[in-house]
Every structure is written in C-alpha cells, then in structure tokens.
TORMARKOL-80964 format. One record per atom (N, C-alpha, C): residue number from 1; residue in three letters; atom name; x, y, z. Coordinates in Angstrom, 1 decimal, m for minus. Layout:
N
<site num="NUM" residu="ALA" atome="CA" px="X" py="Y" pz="Z"/>
...
//
This chain:
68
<site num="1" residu="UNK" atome="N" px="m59.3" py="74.8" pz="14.9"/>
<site num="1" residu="UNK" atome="CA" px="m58.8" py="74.3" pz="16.2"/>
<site num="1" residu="UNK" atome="C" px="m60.0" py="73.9" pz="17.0"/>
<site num="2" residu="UNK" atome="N" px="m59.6" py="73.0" pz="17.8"/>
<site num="2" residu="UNK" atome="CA" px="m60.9" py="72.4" pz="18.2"/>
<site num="2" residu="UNK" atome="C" px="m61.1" py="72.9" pz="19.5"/>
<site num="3" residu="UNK" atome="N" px="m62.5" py="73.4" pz="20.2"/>
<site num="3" residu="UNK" atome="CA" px="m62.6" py="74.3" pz="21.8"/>
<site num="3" residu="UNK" atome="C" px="m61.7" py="73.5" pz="22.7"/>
<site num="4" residu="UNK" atome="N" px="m61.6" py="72.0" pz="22.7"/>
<site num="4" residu="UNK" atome="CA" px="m60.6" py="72.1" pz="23.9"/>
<site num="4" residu="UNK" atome="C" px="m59.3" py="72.3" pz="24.0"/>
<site num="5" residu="UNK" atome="N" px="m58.4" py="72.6" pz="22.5"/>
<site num="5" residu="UNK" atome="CA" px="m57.3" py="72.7" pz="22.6"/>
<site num="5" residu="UNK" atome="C" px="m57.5" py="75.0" pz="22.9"/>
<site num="6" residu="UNK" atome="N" px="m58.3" py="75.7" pz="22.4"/>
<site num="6" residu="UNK" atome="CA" px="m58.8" py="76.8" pz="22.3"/>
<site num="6" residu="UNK" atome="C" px="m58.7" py="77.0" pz="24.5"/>
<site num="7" residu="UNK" atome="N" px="m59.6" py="76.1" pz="25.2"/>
<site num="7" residu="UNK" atome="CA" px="m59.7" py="76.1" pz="26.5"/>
<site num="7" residu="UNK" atome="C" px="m58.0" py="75.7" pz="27.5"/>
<site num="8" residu="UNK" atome="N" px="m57.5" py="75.0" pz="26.8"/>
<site num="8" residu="UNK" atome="CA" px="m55.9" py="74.5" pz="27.1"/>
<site num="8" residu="UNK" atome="C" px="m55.1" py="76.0" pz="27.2"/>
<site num="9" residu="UNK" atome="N" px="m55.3" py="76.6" pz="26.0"/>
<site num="9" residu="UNK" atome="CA" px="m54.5" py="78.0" pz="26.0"/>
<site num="9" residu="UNK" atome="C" px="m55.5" py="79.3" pz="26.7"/>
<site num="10" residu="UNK" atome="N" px="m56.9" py="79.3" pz="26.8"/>
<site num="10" residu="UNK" atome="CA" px="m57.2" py="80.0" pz="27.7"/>
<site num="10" residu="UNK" atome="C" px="m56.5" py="79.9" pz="29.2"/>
<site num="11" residu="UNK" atome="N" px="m56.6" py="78.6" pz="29.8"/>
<site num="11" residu="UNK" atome="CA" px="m56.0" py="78.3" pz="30.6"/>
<site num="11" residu="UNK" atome="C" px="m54.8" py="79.1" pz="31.6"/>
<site num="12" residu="UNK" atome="N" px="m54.3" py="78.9" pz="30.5"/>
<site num="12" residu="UNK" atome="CA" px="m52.6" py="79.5" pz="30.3"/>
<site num="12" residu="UNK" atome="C" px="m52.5" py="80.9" pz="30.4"/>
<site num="13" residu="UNK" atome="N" px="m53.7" py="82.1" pz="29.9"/>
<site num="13" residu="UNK" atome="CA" px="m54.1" py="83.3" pz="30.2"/>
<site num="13" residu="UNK" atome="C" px="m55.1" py="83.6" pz="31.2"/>
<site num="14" residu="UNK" atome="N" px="m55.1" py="82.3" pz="32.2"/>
<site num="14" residu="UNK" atome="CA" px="m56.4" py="82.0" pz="33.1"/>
<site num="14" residu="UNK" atome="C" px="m57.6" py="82.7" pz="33.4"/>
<site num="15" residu="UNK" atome="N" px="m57.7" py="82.5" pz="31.6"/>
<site num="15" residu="UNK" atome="CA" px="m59.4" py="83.1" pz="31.4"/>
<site num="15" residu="UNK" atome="C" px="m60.3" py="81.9" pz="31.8"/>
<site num="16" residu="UNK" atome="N" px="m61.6" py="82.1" pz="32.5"/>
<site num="16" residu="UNK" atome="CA" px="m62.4" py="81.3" pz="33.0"/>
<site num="16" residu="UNK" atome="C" px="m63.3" py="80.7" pz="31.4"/>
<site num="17" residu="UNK" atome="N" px="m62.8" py="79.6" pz="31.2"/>
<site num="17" residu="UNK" atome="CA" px="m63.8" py="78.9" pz="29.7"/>
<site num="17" residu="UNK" atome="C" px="m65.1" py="78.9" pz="29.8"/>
<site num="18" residu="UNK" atome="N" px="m65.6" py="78.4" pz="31.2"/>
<site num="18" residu="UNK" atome="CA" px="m67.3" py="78.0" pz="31.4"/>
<site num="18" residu="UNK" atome="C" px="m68.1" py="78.9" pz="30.9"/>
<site num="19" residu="UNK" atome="N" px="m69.1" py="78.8" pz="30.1"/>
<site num="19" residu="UNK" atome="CA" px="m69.8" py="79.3" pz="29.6"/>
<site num="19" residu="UNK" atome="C" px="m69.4" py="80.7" pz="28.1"/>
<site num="20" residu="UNK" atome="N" px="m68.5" py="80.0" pz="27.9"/>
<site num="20" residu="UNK" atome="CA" px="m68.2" py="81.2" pz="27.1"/>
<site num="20" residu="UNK" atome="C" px="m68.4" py="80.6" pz="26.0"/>
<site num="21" residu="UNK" atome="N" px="m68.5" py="80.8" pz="24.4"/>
<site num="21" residu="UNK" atome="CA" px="m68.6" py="80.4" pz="22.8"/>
<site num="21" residu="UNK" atome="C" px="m67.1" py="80.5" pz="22.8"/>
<site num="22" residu="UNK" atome="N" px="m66.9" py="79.6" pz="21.2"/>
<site num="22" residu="UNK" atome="CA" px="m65.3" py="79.5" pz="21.0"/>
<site num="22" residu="UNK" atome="C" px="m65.1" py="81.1" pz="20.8"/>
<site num="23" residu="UNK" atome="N" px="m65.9" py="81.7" pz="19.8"/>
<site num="23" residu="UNK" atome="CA" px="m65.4" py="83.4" pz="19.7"/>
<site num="23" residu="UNK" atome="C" px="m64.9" py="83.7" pz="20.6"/>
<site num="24" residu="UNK" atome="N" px="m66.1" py="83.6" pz="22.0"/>
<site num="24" residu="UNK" atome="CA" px="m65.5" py="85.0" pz="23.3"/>
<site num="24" residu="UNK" atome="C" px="m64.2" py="84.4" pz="23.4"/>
<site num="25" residu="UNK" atome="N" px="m63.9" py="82.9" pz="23.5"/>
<site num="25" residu="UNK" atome="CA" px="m62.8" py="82.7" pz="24.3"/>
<site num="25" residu="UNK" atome="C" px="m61.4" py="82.7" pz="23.4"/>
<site num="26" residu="UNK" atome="N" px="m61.6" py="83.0" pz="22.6"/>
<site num="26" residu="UNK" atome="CA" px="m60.8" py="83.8" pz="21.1"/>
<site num="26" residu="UNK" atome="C" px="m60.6" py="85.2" pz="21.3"/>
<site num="27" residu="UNK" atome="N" px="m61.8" py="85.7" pz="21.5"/>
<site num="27" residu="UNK" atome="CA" px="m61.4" py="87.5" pz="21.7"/>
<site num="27" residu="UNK" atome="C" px="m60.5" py="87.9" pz="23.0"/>
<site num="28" residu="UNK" atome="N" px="m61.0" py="87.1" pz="24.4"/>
<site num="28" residu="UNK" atome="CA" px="m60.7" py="87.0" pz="25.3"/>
<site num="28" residu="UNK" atome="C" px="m58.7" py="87.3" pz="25.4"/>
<site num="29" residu="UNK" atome="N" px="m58.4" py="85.6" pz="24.5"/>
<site num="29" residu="UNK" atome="CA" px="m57.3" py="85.7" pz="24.2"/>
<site num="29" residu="UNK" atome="C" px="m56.3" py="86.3" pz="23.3"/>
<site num="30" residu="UNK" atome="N" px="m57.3" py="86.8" pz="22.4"/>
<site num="30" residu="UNK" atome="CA" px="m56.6" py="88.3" pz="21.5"/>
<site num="30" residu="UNK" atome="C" px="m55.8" py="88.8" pz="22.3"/>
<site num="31" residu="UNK" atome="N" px="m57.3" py="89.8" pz="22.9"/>
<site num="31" residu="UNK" atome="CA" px="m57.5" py="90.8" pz="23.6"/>
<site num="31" residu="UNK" atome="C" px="m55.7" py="90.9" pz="24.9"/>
<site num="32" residu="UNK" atome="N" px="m55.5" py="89.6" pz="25.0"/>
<site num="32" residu="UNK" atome="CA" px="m54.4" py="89.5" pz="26.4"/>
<site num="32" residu="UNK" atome="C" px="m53.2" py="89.5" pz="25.7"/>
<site num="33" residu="UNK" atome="N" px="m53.2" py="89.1" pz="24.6"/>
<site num="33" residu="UNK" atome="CA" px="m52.1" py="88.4" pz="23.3"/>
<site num="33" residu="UNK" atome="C" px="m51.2" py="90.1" pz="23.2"/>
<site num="34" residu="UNK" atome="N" px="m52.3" py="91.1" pz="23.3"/>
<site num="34" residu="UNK" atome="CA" px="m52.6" py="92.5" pz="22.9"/>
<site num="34" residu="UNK" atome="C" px="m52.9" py="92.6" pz="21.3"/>
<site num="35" residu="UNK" atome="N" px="m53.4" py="91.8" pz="21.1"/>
<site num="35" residu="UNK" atome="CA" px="m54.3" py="92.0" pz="19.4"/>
<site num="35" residu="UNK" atome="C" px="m55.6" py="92.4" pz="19.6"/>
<site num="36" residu="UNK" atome="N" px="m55.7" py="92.6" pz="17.9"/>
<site num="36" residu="UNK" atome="CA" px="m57.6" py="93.0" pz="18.0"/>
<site num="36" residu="UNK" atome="C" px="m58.1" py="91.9" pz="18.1"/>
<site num="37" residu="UNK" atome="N" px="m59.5" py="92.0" pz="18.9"/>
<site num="37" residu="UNK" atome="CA" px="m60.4" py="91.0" pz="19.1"/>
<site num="37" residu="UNK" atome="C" px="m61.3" py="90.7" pz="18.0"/>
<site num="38" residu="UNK" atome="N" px="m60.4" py="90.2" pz="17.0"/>
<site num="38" residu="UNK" atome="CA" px="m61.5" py="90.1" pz="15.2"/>
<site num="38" residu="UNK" atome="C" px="m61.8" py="89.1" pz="15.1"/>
<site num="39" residu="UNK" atome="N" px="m61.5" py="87.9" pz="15.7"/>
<site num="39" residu="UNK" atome="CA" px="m61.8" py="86.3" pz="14.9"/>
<site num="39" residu="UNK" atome="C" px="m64.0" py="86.7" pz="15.1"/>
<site num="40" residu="UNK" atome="N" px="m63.2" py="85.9" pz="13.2"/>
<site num="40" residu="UNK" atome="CA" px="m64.6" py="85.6" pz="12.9"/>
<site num="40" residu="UNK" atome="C" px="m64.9" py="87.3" pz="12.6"/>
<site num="41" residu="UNK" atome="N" px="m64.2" py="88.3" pz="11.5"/>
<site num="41" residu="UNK" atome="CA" px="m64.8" py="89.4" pz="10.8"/>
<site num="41" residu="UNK" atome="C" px="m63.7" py="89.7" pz="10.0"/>
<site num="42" residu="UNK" atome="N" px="m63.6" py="88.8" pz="9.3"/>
<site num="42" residu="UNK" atome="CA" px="m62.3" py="88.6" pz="7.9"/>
<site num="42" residu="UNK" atome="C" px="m63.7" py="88.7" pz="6.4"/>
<site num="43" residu="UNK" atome="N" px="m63.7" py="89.7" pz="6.2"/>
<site num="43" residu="UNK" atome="CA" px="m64.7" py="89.8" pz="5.2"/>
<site num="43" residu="UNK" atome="C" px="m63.7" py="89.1" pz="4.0"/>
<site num="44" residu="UNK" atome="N" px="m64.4" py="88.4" pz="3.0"/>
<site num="44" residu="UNK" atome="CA" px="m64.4" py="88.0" pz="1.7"/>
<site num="44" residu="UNK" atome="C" px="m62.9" py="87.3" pz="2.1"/>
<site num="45" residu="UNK" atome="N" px="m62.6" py="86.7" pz="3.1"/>
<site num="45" residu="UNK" atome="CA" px="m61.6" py="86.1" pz="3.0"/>
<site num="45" residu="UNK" atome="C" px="m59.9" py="86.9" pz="3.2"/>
<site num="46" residu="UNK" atome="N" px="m60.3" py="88.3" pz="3.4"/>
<site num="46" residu="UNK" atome="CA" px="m59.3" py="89.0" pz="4.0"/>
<site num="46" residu="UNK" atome="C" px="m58.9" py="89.2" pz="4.6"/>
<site num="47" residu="UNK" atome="N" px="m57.4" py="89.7" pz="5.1"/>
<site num="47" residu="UNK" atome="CA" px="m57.3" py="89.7" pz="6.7"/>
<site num="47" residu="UNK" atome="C" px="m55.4" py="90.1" pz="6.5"/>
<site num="48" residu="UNK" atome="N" px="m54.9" py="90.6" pz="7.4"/>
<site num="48" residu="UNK" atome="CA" px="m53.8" py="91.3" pz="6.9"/>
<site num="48" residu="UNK" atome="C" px="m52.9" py="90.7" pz="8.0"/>
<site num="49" residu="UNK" atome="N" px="m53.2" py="89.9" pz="9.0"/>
<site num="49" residu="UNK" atome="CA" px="m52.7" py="89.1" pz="9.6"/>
<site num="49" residu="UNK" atome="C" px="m52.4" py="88.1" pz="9.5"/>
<site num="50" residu="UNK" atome="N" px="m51.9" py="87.9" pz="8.9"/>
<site num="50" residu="UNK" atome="CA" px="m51.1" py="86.1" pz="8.0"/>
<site num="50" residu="UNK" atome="C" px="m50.7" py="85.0" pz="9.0"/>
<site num="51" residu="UNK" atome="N" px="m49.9" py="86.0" pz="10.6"/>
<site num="51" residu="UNK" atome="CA" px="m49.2" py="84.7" pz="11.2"/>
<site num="51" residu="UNK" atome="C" px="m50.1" py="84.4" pz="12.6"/>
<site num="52" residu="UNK" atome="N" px="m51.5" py="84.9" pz="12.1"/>
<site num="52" residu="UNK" atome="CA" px="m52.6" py="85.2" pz="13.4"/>
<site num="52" residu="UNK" atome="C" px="m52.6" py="83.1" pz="13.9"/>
<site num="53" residu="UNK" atome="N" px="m52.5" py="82.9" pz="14.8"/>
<site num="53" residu="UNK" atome="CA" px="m53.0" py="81.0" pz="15.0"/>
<site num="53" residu="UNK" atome="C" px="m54.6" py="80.6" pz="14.5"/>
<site num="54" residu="UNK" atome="N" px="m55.2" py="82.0" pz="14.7"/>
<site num="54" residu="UNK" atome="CA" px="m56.7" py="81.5" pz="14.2"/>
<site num="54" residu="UNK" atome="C" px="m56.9" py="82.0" pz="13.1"/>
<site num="55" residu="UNK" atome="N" px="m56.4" py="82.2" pz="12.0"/>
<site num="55" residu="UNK" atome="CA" px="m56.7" py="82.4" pz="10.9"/>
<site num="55" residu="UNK" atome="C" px="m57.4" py="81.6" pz="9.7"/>
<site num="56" residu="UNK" atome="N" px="m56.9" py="80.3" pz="10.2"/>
<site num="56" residu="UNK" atome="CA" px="m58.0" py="79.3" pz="9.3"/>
<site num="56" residu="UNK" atome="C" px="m59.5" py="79.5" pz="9.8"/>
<site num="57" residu="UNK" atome="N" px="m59.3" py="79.4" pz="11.1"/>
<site num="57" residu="UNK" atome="CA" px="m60.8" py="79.1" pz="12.0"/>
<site num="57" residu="UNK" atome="C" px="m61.9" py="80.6" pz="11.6"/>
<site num="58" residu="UNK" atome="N" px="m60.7" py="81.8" pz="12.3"/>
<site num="58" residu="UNK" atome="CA" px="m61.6" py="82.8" pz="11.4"/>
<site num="58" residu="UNK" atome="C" px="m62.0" py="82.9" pz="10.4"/>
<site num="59" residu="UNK" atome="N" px="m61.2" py="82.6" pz="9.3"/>
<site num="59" residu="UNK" atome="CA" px="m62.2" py="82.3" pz="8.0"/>
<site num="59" residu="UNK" atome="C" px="m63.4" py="81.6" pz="7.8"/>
<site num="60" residu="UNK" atome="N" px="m63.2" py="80.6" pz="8.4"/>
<site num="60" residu="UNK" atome="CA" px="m64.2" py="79.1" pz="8.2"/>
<site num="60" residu="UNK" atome="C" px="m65.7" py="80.6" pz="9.3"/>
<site num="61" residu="UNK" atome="N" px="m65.3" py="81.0" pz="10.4"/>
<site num="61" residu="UNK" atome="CA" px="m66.4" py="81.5" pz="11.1"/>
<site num="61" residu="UNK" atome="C" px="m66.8" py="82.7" pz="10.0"/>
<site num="62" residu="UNK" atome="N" px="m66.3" py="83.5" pz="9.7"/>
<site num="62" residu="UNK" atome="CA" px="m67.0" py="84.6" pz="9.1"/>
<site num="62" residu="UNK" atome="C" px="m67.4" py="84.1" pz="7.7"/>
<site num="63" residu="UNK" atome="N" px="m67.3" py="83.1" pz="7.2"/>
<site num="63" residu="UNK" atome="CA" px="m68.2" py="82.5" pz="5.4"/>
<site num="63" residu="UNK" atome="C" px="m69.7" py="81.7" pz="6.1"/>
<site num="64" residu="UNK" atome="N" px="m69.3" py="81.7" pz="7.8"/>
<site num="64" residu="UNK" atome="CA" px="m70.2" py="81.1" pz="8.4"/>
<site num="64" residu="UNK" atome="C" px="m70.4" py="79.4" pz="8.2"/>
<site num="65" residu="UNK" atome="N" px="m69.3" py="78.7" pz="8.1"/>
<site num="65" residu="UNK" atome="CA" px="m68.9" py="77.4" pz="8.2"/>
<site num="65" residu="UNK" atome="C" px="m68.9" py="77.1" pz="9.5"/>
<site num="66" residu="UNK" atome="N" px="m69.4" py="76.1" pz="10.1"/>
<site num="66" residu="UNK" atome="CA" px="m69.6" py="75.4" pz="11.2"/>
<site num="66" residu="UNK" atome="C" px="m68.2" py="74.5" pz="11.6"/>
<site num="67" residu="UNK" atome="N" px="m67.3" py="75.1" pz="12.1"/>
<site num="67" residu="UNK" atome="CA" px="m65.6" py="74.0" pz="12.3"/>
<site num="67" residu="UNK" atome="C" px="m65.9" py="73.5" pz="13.8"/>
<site num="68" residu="UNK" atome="N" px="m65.4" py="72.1" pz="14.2"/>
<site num="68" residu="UNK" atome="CA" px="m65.4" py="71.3" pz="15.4"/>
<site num="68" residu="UNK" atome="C" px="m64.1" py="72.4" pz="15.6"/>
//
C-alpha cells in the first residue's frame, strides 16, 4: 500500500502523519483498530492474521523488501 493511501486512513483515525515512517503510522493505526502493533515482525513469512489489510506489506517489510 502506498504512504499516501496509508496517510488517507490515518486521517480518518486523526492520527497526525508528519513526520512519522509508514511502520509508525501502521502501528499507530493497529493500535486504534485495537490490534497488535506488528506490521513488519511476521518472521519466515508467518502470521496468524490472514484478514489483517497490511499483510502483504508486512511481509514485504520484515524479509526487508523495500515496497513504494
């Protein structure tokens, strides 16, 4: 997912985006969702949350893939 669609839905939980990395503003929105704040610590491609929105993205971050 690309940071500005990621900053569109902070928005909506009117978390302030400026200065934050896509993670914080991920955990940020967990965190409000009331989920754990995990994107980006899915070891070996694991993760027991199937219907999570960032689940691609957290993958790609924790093999440490660089995603726009």
């Amino acid at each position: 997912m690309k940071l500005q669609d990621i900053r569109a839905i902070a928005k909506q939980y009117q978390i302030r985006a400026g200065g934050l990395s896509k993670t914080e503003l991920i955990h940020q929105i967990q965190q409000l969702e009331g989920n754990f704040d995990c994107f980006g610590s899915a070891c070996d491609g694991v993760c027991d949350q199937s219907a999570c929105l960032w689940r691609e993205d957290c993958f790609a971050t924790a093999a440490g893939v660089n995603r726009a």
